[in-house]
C-alpha positions as CSV (number, residue, x, y, z in Angstrom):
1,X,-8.4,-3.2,-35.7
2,X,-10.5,-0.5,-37.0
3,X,-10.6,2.5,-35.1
4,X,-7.0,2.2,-33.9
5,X,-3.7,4.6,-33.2
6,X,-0.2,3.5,-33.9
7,X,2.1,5.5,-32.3
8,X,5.7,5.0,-33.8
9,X,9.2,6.3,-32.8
10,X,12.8,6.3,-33.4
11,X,13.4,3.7,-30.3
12,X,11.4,1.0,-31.9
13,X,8.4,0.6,-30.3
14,X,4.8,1.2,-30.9
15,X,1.5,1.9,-29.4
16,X,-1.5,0.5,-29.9
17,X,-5.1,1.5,-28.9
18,X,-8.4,-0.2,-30.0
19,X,-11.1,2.8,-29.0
20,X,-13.7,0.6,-31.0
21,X,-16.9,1.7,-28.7
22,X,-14.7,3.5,-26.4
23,X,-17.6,5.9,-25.5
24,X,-20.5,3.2,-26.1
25,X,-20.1,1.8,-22.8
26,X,-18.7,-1.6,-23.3
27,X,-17.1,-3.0,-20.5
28,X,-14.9,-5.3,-23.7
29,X,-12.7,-2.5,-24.8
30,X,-9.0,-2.7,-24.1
31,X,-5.6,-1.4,-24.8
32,X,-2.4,-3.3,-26.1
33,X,1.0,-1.4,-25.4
34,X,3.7,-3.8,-27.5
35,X,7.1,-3.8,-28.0
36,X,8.7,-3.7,-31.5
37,X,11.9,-5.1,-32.8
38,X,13.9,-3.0,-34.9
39,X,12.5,-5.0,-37.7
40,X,9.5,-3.7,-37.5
41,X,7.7,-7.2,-35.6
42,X,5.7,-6.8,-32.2
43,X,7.1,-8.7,-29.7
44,X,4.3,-11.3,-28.8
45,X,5.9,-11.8,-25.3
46,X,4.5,-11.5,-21.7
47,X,6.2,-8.2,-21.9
48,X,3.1,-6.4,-23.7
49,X,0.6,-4.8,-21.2
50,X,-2.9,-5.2,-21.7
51,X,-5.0,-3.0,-20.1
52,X,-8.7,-2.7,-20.0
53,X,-11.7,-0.1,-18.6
54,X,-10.2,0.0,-15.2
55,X,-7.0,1.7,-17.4
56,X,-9.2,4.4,-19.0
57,X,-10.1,8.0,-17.2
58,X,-13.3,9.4,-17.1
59,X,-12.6,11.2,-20.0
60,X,-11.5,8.2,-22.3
61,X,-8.0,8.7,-21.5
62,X,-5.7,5.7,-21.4
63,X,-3.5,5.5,-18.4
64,X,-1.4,2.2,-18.8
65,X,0.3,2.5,-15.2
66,X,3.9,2.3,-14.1
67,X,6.5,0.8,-15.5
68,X,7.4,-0.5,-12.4
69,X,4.6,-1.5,-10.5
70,X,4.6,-1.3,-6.3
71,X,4.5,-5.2,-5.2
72,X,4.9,-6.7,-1.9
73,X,8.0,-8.1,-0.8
74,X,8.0,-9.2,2.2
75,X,6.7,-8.7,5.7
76,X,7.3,-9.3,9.7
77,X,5.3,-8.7,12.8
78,X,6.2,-9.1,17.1
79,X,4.1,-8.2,20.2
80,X,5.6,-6.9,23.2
81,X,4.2,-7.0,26.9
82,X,5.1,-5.6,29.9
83,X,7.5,-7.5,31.1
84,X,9.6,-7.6,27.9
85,X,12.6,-5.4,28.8
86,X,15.1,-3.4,26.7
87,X,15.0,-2.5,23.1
88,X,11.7,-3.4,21.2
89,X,12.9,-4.2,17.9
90,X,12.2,-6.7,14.7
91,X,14.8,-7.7,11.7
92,X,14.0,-7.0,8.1
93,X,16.1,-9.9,6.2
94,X,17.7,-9.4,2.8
95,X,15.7,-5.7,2.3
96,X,16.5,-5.0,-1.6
97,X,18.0,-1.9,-2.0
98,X,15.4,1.3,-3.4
99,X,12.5,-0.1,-1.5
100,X,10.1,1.2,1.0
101,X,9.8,0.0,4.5
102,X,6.2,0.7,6.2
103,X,5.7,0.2,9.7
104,X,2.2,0.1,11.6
105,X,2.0,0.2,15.7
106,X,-0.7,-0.1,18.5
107,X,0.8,0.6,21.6
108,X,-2.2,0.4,24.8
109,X,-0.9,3.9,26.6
110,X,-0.5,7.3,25.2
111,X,3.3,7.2,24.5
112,X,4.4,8.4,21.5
113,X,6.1,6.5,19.3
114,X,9.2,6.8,16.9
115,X,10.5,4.6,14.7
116,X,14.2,4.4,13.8
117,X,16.5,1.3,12.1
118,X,20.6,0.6,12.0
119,X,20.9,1.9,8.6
120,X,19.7,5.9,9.5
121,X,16.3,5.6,7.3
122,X,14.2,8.2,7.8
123,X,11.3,6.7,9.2
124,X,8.5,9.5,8.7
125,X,4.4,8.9,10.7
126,X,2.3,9.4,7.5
127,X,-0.7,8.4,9.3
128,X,-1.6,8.9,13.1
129,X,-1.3,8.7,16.0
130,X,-4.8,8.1,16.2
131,X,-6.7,7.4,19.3
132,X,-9.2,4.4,19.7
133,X,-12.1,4.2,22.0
134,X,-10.6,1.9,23.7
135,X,-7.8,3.5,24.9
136,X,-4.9,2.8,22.1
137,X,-2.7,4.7,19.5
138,X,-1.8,3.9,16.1
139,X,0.6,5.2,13.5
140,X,1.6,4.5,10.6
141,X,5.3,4.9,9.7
142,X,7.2,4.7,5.9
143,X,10.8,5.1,5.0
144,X,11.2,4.9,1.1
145,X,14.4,4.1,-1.1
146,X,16.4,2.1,2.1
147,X,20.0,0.9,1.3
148,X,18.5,-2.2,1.4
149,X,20.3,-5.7,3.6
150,X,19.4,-6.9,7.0
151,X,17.6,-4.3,8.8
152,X,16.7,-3.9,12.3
153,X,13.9,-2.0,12.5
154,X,13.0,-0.4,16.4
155,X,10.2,1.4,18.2
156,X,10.9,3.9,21.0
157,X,8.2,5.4,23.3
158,X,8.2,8.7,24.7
159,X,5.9,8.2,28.2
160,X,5.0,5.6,30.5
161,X,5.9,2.4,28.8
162,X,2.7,1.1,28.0
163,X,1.6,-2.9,29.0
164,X,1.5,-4.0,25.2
165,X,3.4,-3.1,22.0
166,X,2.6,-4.3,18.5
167,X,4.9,-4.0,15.5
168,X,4.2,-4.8,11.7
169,X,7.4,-4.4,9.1
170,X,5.6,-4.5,5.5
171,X,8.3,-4.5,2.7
172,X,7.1,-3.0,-1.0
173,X,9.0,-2.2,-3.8
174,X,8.4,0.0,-6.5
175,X,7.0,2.9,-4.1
176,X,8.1,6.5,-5.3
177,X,6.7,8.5,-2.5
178,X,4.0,9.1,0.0
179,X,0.5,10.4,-1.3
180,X,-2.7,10.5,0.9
181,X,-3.8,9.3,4.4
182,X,-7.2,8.7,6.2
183,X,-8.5,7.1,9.2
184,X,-11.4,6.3,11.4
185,X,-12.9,3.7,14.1
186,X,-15.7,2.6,15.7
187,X,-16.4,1.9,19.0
188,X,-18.7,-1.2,18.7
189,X,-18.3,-4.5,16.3
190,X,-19.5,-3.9,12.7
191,X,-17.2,-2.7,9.4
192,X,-14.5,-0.3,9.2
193,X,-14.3,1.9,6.8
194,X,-10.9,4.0,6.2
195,X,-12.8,7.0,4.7
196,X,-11.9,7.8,1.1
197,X,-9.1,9.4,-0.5
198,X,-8.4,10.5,-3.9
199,X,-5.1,9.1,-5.4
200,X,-3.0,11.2,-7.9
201,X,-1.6,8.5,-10.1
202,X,-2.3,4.8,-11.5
203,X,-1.1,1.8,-9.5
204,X,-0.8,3.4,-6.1
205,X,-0.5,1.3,-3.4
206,X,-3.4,1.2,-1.1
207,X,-2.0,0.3,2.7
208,X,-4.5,-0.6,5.3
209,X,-4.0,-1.0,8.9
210,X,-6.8,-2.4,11.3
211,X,-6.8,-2.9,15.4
212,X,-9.1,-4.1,17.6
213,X,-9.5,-5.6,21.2
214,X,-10.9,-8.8,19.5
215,X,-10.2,-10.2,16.1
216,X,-10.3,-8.2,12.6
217,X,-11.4,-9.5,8.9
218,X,-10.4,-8.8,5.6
219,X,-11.9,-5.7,3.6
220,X,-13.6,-6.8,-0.1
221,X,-11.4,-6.3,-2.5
222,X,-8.0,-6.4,-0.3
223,X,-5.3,-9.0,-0.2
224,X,-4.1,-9.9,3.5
225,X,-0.3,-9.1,4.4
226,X,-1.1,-10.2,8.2
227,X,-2.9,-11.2,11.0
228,X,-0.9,-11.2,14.1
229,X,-2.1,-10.5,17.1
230,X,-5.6,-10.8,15.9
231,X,-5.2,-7.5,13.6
232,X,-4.8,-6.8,10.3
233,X,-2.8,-5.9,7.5
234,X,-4.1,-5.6,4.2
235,X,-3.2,-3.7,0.9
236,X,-4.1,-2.8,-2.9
237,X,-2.6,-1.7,-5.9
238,X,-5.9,1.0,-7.7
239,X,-6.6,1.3,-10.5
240,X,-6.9,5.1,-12.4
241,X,-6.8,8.0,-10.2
242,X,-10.0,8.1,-8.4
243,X,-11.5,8.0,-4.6
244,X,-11.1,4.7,-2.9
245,X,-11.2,3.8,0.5
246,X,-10.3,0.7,2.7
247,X,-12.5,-1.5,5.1
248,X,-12.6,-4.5,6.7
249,X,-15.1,-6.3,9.8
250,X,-14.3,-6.1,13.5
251,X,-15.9,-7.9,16.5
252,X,-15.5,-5.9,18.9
253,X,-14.0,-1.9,18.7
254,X,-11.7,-1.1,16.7
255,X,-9.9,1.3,14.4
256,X,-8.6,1.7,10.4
257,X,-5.9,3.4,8.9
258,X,-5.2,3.8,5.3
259,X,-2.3,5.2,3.5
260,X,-2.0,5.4,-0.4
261,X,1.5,5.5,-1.8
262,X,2.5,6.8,-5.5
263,X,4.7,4.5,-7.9
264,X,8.2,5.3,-9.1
């Protein structure tokens, strides 16, 4: 491949990148990261990365990602009313150890919320509360590296308990901390649109929450986590480092929250 840099070390493994028309503008250009035996042979296996334009910076540069990437595991969801006494509370089942746990809530009041579990995670509000128009708050919550195992996630409210409650429990693993937050709503049906934020690294994990008083639809681009209650979770792994932002269609008013998270 003319026009190409190997790369070779004492651990056995090369690096190779065709930058044939790499300024010219052709969307075709990609990047083959392989894995050499000691003999010398690239390993042909699913275990090479290909990566194309959406891998290279603005100034050429060739970011080929984590080598973990952030994935989604697994994910739960409960509404609570009034008359639902006690301890508001939903079970995480078979959480592997070193992932992140991230929590989104709507309560109709203006407690404020916390967010605890039985293990002693630190569960920290990287987005919110916001206020909606009509009259609710949001949050979003994330504890990262959790023991992992059964865990019982709960929401306690400081105030007037308020008449309904939700609570979405994402699972992701992969996550290596918390980057950048944004918000905003709308008080009227139309699209939502997080406002944009600039992530730092490769692969981050885009994490959008959306609420409304009738029924929310996916953003372009987004892969849907859940819709309970009528709302919505949705998420993204970007690309480079660059701005991005989240959206998604309400019908009535309504309110998005986007948090980006960095890989390990």
């Amino acid at each position: 491949m003319a026009g190409g840099i190997v790369i070779a070390g004492s651990m056995a493994c090369s690096l190779f990148v065709d930058l044939d028309g790499l300024n010219s503008g052709v969307d075709t250009d990609a990047a083959l990261i392989e894995a050499s035996t000691t003999d010398g042979l690239a390993d042909t296996s699913s275990d090479a990365i290909n990566a194309t334009d959406s891998n290279l910076g603005s100034d050429g540069s060739f970011d080929a990602g984590p080598l973990t990437p952030i994935e989604f595991v697994q994910g739960s969801a409960v509404a609570f009313g009034s008359s639902d006494a006690g301890t508001m509370a939903i079970t995480i089942t078979a959480a592997q150890p070193g992932d992140t746990l991230i929590v989104a809530t709507v309560n109709d009041g203006t407690a404020t919320a916390q967010i605890t579990d039985d293990h002693g995670d630190l569960f920290t509000a990287v987005n919110g509360p916001y206020g909606a128009p009509h009259g609710v708050r949001d949050y979003i919550f994330a504890a990262i590296d959790v023991p992992g195992g059964a865990q019982l996630v709960t929401i306690s409210l400081t105030g007037s308990r308020p008449n309904y409650v939700e609570l979405y429990v994402m699972e992701y693993s992969g996550i290596g901390s918390f980057d950048v937050g944004s918000a905003n709503l709308i008080d009227a049906a139309g699209t939502l649109e997080s406002g944009t934020v600039m992530t730092k690294a490769a692969g981050e994990l885009l994490f959008a929450w959306s609420e409304c008083q009738g029924t929310v639809g996916l953003g372009f681009g987004f892969t849907s986590r859940s819709t309970a209650s009528g709302d919505l979770i949705e998420d993204k792994i970007a690309g480079a480092p660059g701005v991005y932002e989240a959206t998604s269609t309400t019908n009535a008013a309504g309110e998005i929250l986007l948090a980006a998270f960095g890989p390990k």
